[in-house]
N, C-alpha and C positions, 0 to 999 in steps of 0.2 A: 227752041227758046228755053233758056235756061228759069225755072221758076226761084221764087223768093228760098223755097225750103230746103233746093239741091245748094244754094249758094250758102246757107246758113251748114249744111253739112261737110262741105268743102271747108267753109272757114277754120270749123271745130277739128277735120279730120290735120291741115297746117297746124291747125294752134297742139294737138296733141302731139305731132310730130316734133315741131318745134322745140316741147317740154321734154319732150324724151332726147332728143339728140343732144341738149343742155346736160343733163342727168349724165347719161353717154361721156360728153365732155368733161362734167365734173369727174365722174369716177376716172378717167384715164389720169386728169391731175390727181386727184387721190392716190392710187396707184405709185403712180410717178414719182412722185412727192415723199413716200414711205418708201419707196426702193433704194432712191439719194438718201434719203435718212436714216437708213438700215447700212447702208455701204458706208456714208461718212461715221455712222458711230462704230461702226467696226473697222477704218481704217484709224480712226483715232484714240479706238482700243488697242488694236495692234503695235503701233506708235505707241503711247505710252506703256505697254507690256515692255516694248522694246528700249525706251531709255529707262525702264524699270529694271530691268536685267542689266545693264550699265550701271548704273548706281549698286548695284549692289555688287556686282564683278569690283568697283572701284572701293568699296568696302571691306570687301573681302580678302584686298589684296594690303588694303590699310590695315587692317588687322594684323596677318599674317607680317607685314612689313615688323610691324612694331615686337610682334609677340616673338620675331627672329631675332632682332636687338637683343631684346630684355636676355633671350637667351644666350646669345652670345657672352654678354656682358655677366649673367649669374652664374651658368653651366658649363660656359664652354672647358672651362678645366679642368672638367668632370668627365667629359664627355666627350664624343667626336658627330660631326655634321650628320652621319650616316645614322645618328641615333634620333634626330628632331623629327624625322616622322613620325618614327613608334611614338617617342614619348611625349610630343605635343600634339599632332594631327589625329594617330589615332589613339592609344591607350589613356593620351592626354586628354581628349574629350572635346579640342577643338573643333572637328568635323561636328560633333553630334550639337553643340552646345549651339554652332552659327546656323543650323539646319533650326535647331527647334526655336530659337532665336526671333529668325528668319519668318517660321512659319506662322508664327503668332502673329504678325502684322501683313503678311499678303499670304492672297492663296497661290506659292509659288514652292518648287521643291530646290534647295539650291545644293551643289557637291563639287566639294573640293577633292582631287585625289593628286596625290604630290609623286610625279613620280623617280624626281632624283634629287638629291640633295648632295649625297657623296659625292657621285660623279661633278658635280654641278662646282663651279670656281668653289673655289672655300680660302677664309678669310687667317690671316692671323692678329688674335687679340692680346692683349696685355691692359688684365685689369689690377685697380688700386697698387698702383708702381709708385712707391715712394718719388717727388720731385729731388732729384739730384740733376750733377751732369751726366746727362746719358744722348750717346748719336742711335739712333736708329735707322740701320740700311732697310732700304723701303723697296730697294730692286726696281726702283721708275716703275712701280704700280700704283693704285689711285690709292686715298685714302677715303674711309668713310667715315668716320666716327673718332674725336678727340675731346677730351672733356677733363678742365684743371676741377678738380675737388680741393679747395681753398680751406684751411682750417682759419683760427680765430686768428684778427688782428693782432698779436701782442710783439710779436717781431718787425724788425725792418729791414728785413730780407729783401730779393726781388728776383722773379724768375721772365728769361727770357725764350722763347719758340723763335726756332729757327727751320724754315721749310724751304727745302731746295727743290725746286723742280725738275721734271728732267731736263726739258731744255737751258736749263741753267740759270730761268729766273728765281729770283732769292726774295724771300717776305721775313719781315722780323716784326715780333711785339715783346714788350715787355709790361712785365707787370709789375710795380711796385709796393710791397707792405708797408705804412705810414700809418697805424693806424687805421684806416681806411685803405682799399685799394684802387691805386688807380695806372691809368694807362698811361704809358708815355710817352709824350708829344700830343696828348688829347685834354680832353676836360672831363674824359672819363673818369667816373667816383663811383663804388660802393660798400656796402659794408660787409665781412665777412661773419662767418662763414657764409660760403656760396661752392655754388657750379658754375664755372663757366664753359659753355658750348663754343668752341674755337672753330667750328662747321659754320653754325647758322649766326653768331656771335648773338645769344641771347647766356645772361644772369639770372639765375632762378630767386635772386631777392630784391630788394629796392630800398632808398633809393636807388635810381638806376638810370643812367644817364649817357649813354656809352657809344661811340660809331668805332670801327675799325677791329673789333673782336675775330670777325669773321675769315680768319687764319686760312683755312681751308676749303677748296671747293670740293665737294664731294660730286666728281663726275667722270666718267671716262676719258674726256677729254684733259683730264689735270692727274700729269703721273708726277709722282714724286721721288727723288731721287733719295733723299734724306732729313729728316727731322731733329732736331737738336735742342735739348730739353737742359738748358743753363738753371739751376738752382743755387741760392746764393743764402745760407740762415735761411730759407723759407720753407713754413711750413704748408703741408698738401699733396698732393697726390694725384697721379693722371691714368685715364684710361685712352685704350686706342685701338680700333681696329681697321687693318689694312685690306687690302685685295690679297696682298700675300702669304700664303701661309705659313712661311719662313721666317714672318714675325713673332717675336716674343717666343713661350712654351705652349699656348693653347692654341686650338681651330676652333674657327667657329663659321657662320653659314654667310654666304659672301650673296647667291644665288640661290632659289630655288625653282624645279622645271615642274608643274603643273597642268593638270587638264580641270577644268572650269564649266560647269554644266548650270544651266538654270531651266524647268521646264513650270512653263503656265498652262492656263486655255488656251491662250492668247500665240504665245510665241517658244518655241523651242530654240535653245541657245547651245552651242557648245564651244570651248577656244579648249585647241590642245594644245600640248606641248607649249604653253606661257612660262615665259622666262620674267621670273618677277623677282628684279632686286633688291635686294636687302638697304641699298644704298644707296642713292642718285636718282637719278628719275626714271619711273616707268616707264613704257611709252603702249 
């Protein structure tokens, strides 16, 4: 016969057990719960380290794009391709400058080391060429960079671009001085002096109104056989650089071949041997 005081101890020894295997249960979600959330903040650390190193690869290479330009275009006559490491990556300061740059806004170590340039295609340039008539053999290679330096309005000149491809399509524009310049067969108007980009067809003044500028594709897929620079009483001046280095008197840097390191907590990075164009698009 079970009495009243064994049954009140049974009840008490389920109800403590009950309480405890609750407990039990909560902590394993606990646990449980801080594991997922330990692993998802650290896979979504990792992930974001990792298109952090992307964004900054694709910076780096924007940089370096631009600061090849400017040189080709300021130094190349000075100077030959095999010189642009010394004197911009390292004695130039550009490595050091993009690292401390770099490190002020993440805690991240970023290097660039370039390791061919000479070797690497190289370009030929021809800067501030008075606009006359002049043909330029292009040797069916691409073109990257053309750009009319317009002086003032006060003649009524007019110069025409003639770009032959190699497979023998043919594009023309003309530009005309009135006072204003404009394009012909367009509603294109602006005022000089200007640049105009015969690549991207952008005019660095305004008004500015213009479609059809855009002469030139700068891509591997677009060789050119020959360019043709009709000047008529116009005043201005063109620059240009080709894939060929057989253009014009100067080189300049058409390619360069790099290795690309980024190191975090998070993620270590590295891309060798990147071939990163001066001209066209990356990939």
């Amino acid at each position: 016969m079970v009495t009243p005081t064994a049954r009140r101890n049974r009840g008490q020894v389920i109800l403590i057990g009950a309480i405890t295997l609750a407990f039990i249960l909560l902590g394993i979600v606990v646990v449980f719960n801080g594991v997922l959330y330990t692993e998802t903040i650290s896979s979504s650390s990792t992930s974001q380290s990792t298109a952090d190193a992307e964004v900054i690869e694709q910076g780096l290479e924007r940089n370096l794009v631009e600061i090849a330009h400017r040189w080709n275009l300021d130094e190349s006559g000075d100077t030959h391709p095999s010189d642009f490491d010394n004197e911009v990556i390292d004695s130039g300061g550009f490595r050091d400058q993009y690292q401390s740059t770099t490190a002020r806004s993440r805690s991240a170590v970023v290097d660039i080391q370039v390791d061919d340039v000479d070797g690497a295609e190289q370009a030929g340039v021809i800067t501030d060429q008075e606009i006359n008539d002049d043909e330029i053999d292009l040797h069916n290679e691409s073109v990257g960079h053309l750009e009319l330096e317009l002086g003032g309005a006060d003649s009524t000149g007019t110069v025409t671009i003639n770009a032959t491809q190699k497979d023998g399509t043919y594009d023309k524009i003309t530009l005309k001085e009135t006072g204003r310049y404009e394009l012909d067969g367009t509603s294109c108007e602006f005022n000089g002096p200007a640049r105009v980009d015969l690549v991207t067809g952008e005019v660095n003044v305004s008004p500015y109104d213009c479609a059809g500028l855009d002469l030139i594709t700068a891509t591997d897929d677009y060789k050119y056989d020959t360019i043709e620079i009709e000047g008529s009483r116009f005043d201005g001046k063109y620059d240009l650089v080709a894939e060929s280095s057989s253009v014009g008197t100067d080189v300049g840097v058409w390619e360069i071949t790099a290795d690309v390191t980024y190191e975090s907590n998070q993620v270590s990075y590295e891309r060798t041997d990147a071939t990163i164009k001066v001209y066209g698009e990356n990939g």
